[in-house]
Each structure stands twice: as C-alpha cells, then as structure tokens.
Residue, then its C-alpha position, 0 to 999 in steps of 0.5 A: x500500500x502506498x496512500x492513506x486512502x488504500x487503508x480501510x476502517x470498515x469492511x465495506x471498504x470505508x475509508x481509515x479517512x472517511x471514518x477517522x474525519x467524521x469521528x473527529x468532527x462529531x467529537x467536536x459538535x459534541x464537545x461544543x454541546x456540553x453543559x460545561x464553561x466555554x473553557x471547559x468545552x473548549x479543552x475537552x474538543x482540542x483533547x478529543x480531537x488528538x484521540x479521535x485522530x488516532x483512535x483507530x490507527x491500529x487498524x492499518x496492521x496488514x493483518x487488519x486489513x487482509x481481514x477487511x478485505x476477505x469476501x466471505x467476511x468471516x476473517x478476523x486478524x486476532x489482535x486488538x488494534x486499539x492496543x496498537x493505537x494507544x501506543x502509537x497515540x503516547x509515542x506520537x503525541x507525549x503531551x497526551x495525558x493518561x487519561x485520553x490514552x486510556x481513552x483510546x485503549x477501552x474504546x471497545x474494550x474493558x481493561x483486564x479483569x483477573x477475577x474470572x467473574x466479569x461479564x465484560x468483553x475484555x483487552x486480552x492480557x497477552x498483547x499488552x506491552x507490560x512483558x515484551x510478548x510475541x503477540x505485542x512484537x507482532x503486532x508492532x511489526x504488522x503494523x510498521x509494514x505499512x508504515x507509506x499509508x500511514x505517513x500519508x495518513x498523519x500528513x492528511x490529518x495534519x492538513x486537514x486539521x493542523x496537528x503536527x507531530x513526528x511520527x516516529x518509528x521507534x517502537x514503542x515499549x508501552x503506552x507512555x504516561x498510562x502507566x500500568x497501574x492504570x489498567x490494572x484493577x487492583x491498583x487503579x483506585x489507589x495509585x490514580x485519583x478520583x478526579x483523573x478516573x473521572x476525566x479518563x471516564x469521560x473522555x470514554x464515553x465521549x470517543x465510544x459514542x463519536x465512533x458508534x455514530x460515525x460508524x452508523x454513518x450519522x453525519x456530523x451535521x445531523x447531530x441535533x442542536x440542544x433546544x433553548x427551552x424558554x424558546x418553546x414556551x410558544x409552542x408548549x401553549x399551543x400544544x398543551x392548553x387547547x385555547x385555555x389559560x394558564x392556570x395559577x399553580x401553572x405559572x407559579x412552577x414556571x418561575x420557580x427555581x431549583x429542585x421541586x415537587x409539584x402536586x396536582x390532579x391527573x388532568x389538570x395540566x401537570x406536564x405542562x407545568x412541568x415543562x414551564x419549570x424545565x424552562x425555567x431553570x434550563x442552562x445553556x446545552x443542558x438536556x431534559x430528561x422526562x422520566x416515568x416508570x412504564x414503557x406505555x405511558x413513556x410511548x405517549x410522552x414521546x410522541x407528546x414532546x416529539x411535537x413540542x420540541x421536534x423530532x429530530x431532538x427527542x429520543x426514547x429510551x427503554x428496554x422495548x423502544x426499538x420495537x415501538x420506534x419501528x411501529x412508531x416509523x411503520x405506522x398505519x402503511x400495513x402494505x409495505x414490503x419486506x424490504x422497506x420492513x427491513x429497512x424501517x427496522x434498521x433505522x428504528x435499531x439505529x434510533x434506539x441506539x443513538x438514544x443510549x449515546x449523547x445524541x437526543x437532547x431531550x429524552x422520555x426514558x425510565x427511572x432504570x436507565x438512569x439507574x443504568x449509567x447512576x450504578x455504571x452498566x454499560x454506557x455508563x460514561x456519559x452520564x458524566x457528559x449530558x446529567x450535569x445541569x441538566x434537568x430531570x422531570x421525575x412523572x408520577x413517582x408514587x408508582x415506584x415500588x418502595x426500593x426503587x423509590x430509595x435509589x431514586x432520591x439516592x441517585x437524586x443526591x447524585x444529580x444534584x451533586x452534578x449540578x442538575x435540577x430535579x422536579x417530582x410530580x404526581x398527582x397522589x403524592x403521599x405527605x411521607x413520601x413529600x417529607x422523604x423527598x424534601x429530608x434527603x434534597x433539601x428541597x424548600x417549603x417555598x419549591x413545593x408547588x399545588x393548586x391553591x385552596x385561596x385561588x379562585x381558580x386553582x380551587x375549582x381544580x381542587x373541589x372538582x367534584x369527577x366522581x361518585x364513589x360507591x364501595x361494594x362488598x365482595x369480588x368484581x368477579x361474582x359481582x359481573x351479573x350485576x355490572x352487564x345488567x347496568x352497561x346493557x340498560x345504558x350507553x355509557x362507556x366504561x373502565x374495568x380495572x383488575x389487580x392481575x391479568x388472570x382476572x381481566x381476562x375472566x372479566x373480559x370474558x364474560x362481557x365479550x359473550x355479551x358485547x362482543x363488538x365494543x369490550x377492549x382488554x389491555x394488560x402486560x402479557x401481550x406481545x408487543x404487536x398486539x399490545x400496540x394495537x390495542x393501544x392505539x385503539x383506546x386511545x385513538x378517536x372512536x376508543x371501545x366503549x368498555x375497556x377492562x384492563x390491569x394497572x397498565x392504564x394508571x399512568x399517562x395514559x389519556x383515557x376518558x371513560x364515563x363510568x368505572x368499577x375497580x378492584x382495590x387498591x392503596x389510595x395513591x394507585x386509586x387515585x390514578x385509576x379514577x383519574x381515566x374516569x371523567x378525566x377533564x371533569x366535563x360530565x354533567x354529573x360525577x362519573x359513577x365508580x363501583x370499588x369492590x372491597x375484596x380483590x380476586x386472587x393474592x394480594x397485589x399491594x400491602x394489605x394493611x394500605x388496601x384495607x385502610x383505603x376502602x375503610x375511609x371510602x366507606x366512611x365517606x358514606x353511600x354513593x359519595x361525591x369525591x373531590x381531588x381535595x378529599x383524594x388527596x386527604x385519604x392518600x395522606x391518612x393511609x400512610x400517616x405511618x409511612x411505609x410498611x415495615x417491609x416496604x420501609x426496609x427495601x425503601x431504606x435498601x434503595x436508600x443506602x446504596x453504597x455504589x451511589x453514595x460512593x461514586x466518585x470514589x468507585x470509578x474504575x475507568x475503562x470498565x462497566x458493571x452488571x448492575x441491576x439484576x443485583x439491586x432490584x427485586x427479581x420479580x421485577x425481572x422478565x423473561x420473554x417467551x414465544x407463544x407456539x400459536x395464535x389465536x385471532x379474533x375469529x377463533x383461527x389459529x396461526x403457527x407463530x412459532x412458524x412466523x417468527x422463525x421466516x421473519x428472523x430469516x428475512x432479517x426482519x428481527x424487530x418484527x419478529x420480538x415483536x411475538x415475544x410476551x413477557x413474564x415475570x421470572x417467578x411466572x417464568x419458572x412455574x411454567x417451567x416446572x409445569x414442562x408447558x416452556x422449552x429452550x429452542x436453540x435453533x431459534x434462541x428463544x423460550x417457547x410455550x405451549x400455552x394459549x395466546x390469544x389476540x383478545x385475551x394475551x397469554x393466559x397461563x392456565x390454558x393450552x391449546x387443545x390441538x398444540x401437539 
C-alpha cells in the first residue's frame, strides 16, 4: 500500500479517512454541546480531537486489513488494534495525558479483569506491552509494514486539521504516561485519583459514542442542536392548553427555581407545568430528561414532546423502544414490503441506539436507565457528559415500588451533586413520601408547588367534584351479573380495572359473550404487536366503549371513560385509576365508580394500605361525591405511618446504596458493571417467551412459532420480538416446572405451549387443545 486512502476502517471498504474525519468532527459538535464553561468545552474538543485522530490507527496492521478485505467476511486478524493505537497515540503525541490514552485503549474494550467473574468483553492480557510478548512484537511489526499509508495518513490529518507531530518509528515499549497501574484493577483506585478516573471516564464515553455514530454513518451535521427551552414556551401553549389559560399553580412552577415537587390532579395540566419549570431553570446545552416508570405511558410522552420540541431532538429510551420506534416509523402503511420492513427496522435499531449515546437532547426514558449509567452498566460514561445541569422531570413517582423509590432520591443526591435540577410530580403524592423527598434534597417549603385552596381558580381544580364513589362488598368477579345488567340498560362507556391479568381476562370474558363488538382488554402479557394495537385503539378517536384492563392504564395514559368499577387498591394507585374516569371533569354529573372491597386472587399491594383505603371510602358514606381535595386527604391518612415495615426496609435498601453514595470514589475507568439484576427485586425481572400459536379474533389459529422463525430469516428481527410476551421470572419458572416452556436453540428463544390469544394475551392456565 502506498496512500492513506488504500487503508480501510470498515469492511465495506470505508475509508481509515472517511471514518477517522467524521469521528473527529462529531467529537467536536459534541464537545461544543456540553453543559460545561466555554473553557471547559473548549479543552475537552482540542483533547478529543488528538484521540479521535488516532483512535483507530491500529487498524492499518496488514493483518487488519487482509481481514477487511476477505469476501466471505468471516476473517478476523486476532489482535486488538486499539492496543496498537494507544501506543502509537503516547509515542506520537507525549503531551497526551493518561487519561485520553486510556481513552483510546477501552474504546471497545474493558481493561483486564483477573477475577474470572466479569461479564465484560475484555483487552486480552497477552498483547499488552507490560512483558515484551510475541503477540505485542507482532503486532508492532504488522503494523510498521505499512508504515507509506500511514505517513500519508498523519500528513492528511495534519492538513486537514493542523496537528503536527513526528511520527516516529521507534517502537514503542508501552503506552507512555498510562502507566500500568492504570489498567490494572487492583491498583487503579489507589495509585490514580478520583478526579483523573473521572476525566479518563469521560473522555470514554465521549470517543465510544463519536465512533458508534460515525460508524452508523450519522453525519456530523445531523447531530441535533440542544433546544433553548424558554424558546418553546410558544409552542408548549399551543400544544398543551387547547385555547385555555394558564392556570395559577401553572405559572407559579414556571418561575420557580431549583429542585421541586409539584402536586396536582391527573388532568389538570401537570406536564405542562412541568415543562414551564424545565424552562425555567434550563442552562445553556443542558438536556431534559422526562422520566416515568412504564414503557406505555413513556410511548405517549414521546410522541407528546416529539411535537413540542421536534423530532429530530427527542429520543426514547427503554428496554422495548426499538420495537415501538419501528411501529412508531411503520405506522398505519400495513402494505409495505419486506424490504422497506427491513429497512424501517434498521433505522428504528439505529434510533434506539443513538438514544443510549449523547445524541437526543431531550429524552422520555425510565427511572432504570438512569439507574443504568447512576450504578455504571454499560454506557455508563456519559452520564458524566449530558446529567450535569441538566434537568430531570421525575412523572408520577408514587408508582415506584418502595426500593426503587430509595435509589431514586439516592441517585437524586447524585444529580444534584452534578449540578442538575430535579422536579417530582404526581398527582397522589403521599405527605411521607413529600417529607422523604424534601429530608434527603433539601428541597424548600417555598419549591413545593399545588393548586391553591385561596385561588379562585386553582380551587375549582381542587373541589372538582369527577366522581361518585360507591364501595361494594365482595369480588368484581361474582359481582359481573350485576355490572352487564347496568352497561346493557345504558350507553355509557366504561373502565374495568383488575389487580392481575388472570382476572381481566375472566372479566373480559364474560362481557365479550355479551358485547362482543365494543369490550377492549389491555394488560402486560401481550406481545408487543398486539399490545400496540390495542393501544392505539383506546386511545385513538372512536376508543371501545368498555375497556377492562390491569394497572397498565394508571399512568399517562389519556383515557376518558364515563363510568368505572375497580378492584382495590392503596389510595395513591386509586387515585390514578379514577383519574381515566371523567378525566377533564366535563360530565354533567360525577362519573359513577363501583370499588369492590375484596380483590380476586393474592394480594397485589400491602394489605394493611388496601384495607385502610376502602375503610375511609366507606366512611365517606353511600354513593359519595369525591373531590381531588378529599383524594388527596385519604392518600395522606393511609400512610400517616409511612411505609410498611417491609416496604420501609427495601425503601431504606434503595436508600443506602453504597455504589451511589460512593461514586466518585468507585470509578474504575475503562470498565462497566452488571448492575441491576443485583439491586432490584427479581420479580421485577422478565423473561420473554414465544407463544407456539395464535389465536385471532375469529377463533383461527396461526403457527407463530412458524412466523417468527421466516421473519428472523428475512432479517426482519424487530418484527419478529415483536411475538415475544413477557413474564415475570417467578411466572417464568412455574411454567417451567409445569414442562408447558422449552429452550429452542435453533431459534434462541423460550417457547410455550400455552394459549395466546389476540383478545385475551397469554393466559397461563390454558393450552391449546390441538398444540401437539
């Protein structure tokens, strides 16, 4: 080889130029975005600029290269380049700190590990120059063999970019100043500081997601500009309040400062209060961070911001959001071929991706994947590049479960510490979990903001009167006569909310034989596609007229139904079920609500906060007008205590958590941990299984295991998870002692003969009669 374009990066023939330029300039764009000085951003550019032009110089090793070139693209060199390019990168540039040449050295891989336990993908010890091996020789020689290409590579960068230095031939003996203690485990906390741990981390981050987007060909110029929130106030109007006015507990978030807990009704207008607060204590190039617990309502919130601040600025961030991109980029074109399928999967995956790098600048993710980059799983460096002076919108966080709570405000002390803003919102906020809140961030009475009692017009949101709470004795179940009776003898439309799938689907049952066409079931044990479907139809313009559903549809989603019967539940959880019944308060009466005061099978929330919540309803009397005040009074009675023992154990286990308290301290650069199998509840695990077969609406039955195994052929992959259903792990392993779930090698998926039906999801119970 005799020039610089003869050298390869990729094995389509991309060149180490094309590659290494677009890497460099989208390392500039990124650092020039940061939330950080204009010094600050401007040394982190001139740092990653040397990095990124040597990043991946280990590549022209003829080895390398002979392996991009082979046709059946199954050859591998065997070697590390970005070993190569660190040393290379020290010998080069000697006023590279450590830092940045650790940088270079873990871009794809993390420094050895002699435990044995790690999950990582690891530097492989015999190459590095530590001991003089033969692997470290022959890598250097490979690489000098080329040593025209790259003369004519440095003499392009130097062009094009003014760096200047000798390239020298000299073989390197190590890695320079990145001493060997920086890449050993056991010594790196003790012989490097925090503050150099720190900066080699980010410096990471930042060379891994400017090198992931170049190679996904993401020009430089389409990294997205971070938005001017007070920009958008305009445009927040127009699409949040529908000709009305601002109401006063509205304004009121939107000039307060600093960390914050708004509390108000559903359906009152919290986001947009919400968003009137991230405008305000915006800095320039911070980012938004809109977090709610369930990948649903978080679905919805996309879309909902995607119209405020563009799409080209918002991204979503959940375990399932390269399945919902691509239905989201599918839409209503059910007749696209194969191959555009394929194509609209591929960008969804590539969207999906870039939501994990510092791409979007405004983002609806869950608090999980915060927790993700706050407990160092992979990726974890950039939260040191975009959660500085950013701003965190934590939505409903009366849904999180008690441990989960705790890591939340554990991983709040560490935002704050970074200097982001923090506001709470919910509508059924307990007065303990606001004393919580305000204890561990200091967060000020005066930053505590609700509608007003005194306020004329705040106060029509608190005495607005949208239900008439009736709380019946026994089960929903044996009570089901009694409920068609009443939806035969009127045109109301309705919501059904059980405690746990197995009972929406009995419950559904029973309506469907006498409202075949008009009852609608939604739950978590539906495949992606099918869930998808159906909740583009509740919440489209002609929603079915009875919709029996789990907790799914507590939060964010925007239902409206006339009429509502309910299992029991906590007044928090109540709370957000009655807020899909008579949503706006637009009906001429108060919306008719049936609790029951015994749940269908096994308890799914803490016993004594059921019993306490429906003993208060009771006492309200028969058939009582309930305001958001007298709500909001009941939440508050029902955990006068606090949590229950249990729950204030795992409450105080969140709380605690070393990794958080000590994150500086624990930074182990260039490595990732696994993180949180480990710190939540195993029943919050899931594990996806494949359905053998299909039942459609009109009873025929459909090999989905058949389906699923020609679309992973096509390479349509994201359709075809899009079959998966998901169970929680406990589920997962009764199945399994039951022999109804297999391992299929073949395919890479659990698969189960149990029925799955198109109208009532997965049931557990049942298998299909003629499966074998």
């Amino acid at each position: 080889m005799h020039n610089a374009d003869e050298l390869w990066a990729k094995s389509d023939g991309e060149t180490l130029i094309k590659h290494t330029d677009w890497v460099i300039a989208i390392s500039q764009k990124l650092c020039h975005s940061l939330p950080f000085t204009r010094e600050e951003r401007d040394h982190l550019a001139d740092t990653m600029q040397r990095i990124a032009a040597l990043h991946d110089l280990g590549k022209a090793a003829i080895g390398f290269q002979k392996a991009l070139r082979e046709p059946s693209g199954k050859m591998t060199w065997g070697h590390r380049h970005e070993v190569v390019s660190a040393a290379y990168a020290a010998l080069w540039f000697p006023d590279l700190p450590p830092e940045g040449l650790l940088a270079i050295l873990t871009h794809h891989r993390s420094i050895p590990d002699d435990s044995g336990v790690s999950g990582e993908r690891l530097l492989p010890e015999n190459e590095l120059p530590y001991e003089d091996r033969a692997e470290w020789r022959q890598m250097l020689e490979e690489f000098e063999a080329n040593r025209a290409s790259v003369e004519a590579f440095c003499m392009f960068l130097t062009h094009e970019y003014g760096e200047h230095w000798t390239v020298n031939w000299q073989k390197p003996r190590d890695f320079g100043p990145l001493q060997e203690f920086w890449v050993r485990r056991s010594l790196q906390r003790h012989r490097v500081s925090a503050g150099e741990r720190r900066t080699a981390s980010l410096l990471r981050g930042l060379l891994i997601s400017s090198d992931h987007m170049a190679s996904g060909h993401i020009k430089p110029s389409r990294v997205p500009e971070v938005p001017h929130l007070p920009s958008y106030e305009r445009r927040l109007f127009r699409n949040e309040l529908n000709g009305q006015a601002l109401l006063p507990f509205q304004e009121r978030c939107g000039l307060t400062c600093g960390h914050t807990i708004l509390k108000a009704p559903t359906g009152s207008g919290k986001t947009l209060g919400a968003l009137l607060w991230a405008a305000c204590n915006h800095v320039e190039n911070g980012r938004l961070f809109y977090v709610l617990p369930h990948t649903a309502s978080l679905n919805a919130m996309h879309q909902r911001l995607r119209r405020i601040y563009g799409v080209r600025r918002c991204g979503i961030l959940h375990h399932k959001s390269a399945v919902y991109l691509f239905r989201l980029l599918e839409g209503d074109k059910a007749s696209l071929d194969s191959g555009e399928k394929v194509k609209k999967a591929q960008f969804a995956n590539e969207l999906a991706k870039l939501a994990r790098e510092i791409y979007f600048p405004v983002r609806a993710t869950t608090p999980h994947q915060i927790l993700r980059c706050a407990l160092k799983g992979q990726g974890w460096e950039l939260a040191l590049s975009e959660f500085p002076n950013a701003c965190f919108i934590f939505d409903e966080i009366h849904a999180f479960e008690p441990k989960l709570f705790g890591l939340t405000i554990a991983m709040s002390k560490w935002l704050q510490s970074m200097g982001a803003k923090l506001l709470f919102a919910s509508a059924t906020l307990p007065q303990f979990a606001e004393n919580l809140l305000r204890e561990h961030l200091s967060i000020t009475a005066e930053n505590v903001v609700a509608p007003n009692k005194n306020n004329l017009r705040d106060a029509e949101v608190l005495n607005l009167k949208r239900h008439c709470i009736r709380v019946e004795s026994g089960t929903m179940l044996k009570s089901m006569p009694m409920i068609i009776a009443r939806l035969q003898s009127g045109i109301e439309t309705a919501l059904l909310v059980c405690n746990h799938v197995k009972t929406s689907q009995l419950v559904f049952k029973h309506l469907f034989e006498v409202f075949p066409g008009e009852v609608k079931l939604l739950h978590a044990r539906f495949n992606s596609r099918d869930r998808n479907h159906i909740e583009m139809e509740i919440t489209g313009t002609t929603p079915p007229r009875l919709l029996v559903a789990t907790q799914a549809v507590e939060v964010s989603l925007d239902l409206n139904y006339n009429c509502g019967y309910i299992e029991p539940a906590p007044a928090d959880a109540l709370g957000q079920r009655l807020g899909r019944i008579n949503r706006k308060g637009t009906l001429p009466e108060p919306a008719s609500v049936v609790i029951f005061d015994t749940a269908v099978g096994g308890e799914l929330y803490d016993e004594t906060l059921t019993f306490s919540t429906i003993r208060l309803l009771q006492a309200l009397g028969k058939d009582a007008i309930l305001s958001e005040q007298c709500l909001t009074d009941i939440v508050s009675a029902v955990y006068q205590n606090g949590y229950p023992p249990k729950a204030h154990e795992k409450f105080n286990q969140g709380l605690e958590n070393a990794s958080l308290k000590n994150f500086d301290d624990d930074i182990l650069a260039g490595t990732y941990y696994d993180w949180l199998e480990d710190l939540l509840e195993k029943s919050d695990g899931q594990v996806e299984l494949l359905p053998c077969n299909t039942i459609d609406e009109n009873g025929q039955v459909s090999d989905t295991k058949a389906e699923y195994h020609s679309l992973a052929r096509q390479k349509r992959f994201l359709e075809a998870r899009q079959l998966l259903v998901s169970v929680r792990i406990g589920q997962f392993f009764a199945l399994k002692g039951k022999g109804v779930v297999h391992f299929d090698s073949d395919l890479g998926e659990y698969i189960t003969i149990q029925k799955y039906s198109t109208q009532t999801g997965l049931d557990l119970d049942g298998q299909l009669d003629n499966i074998l």
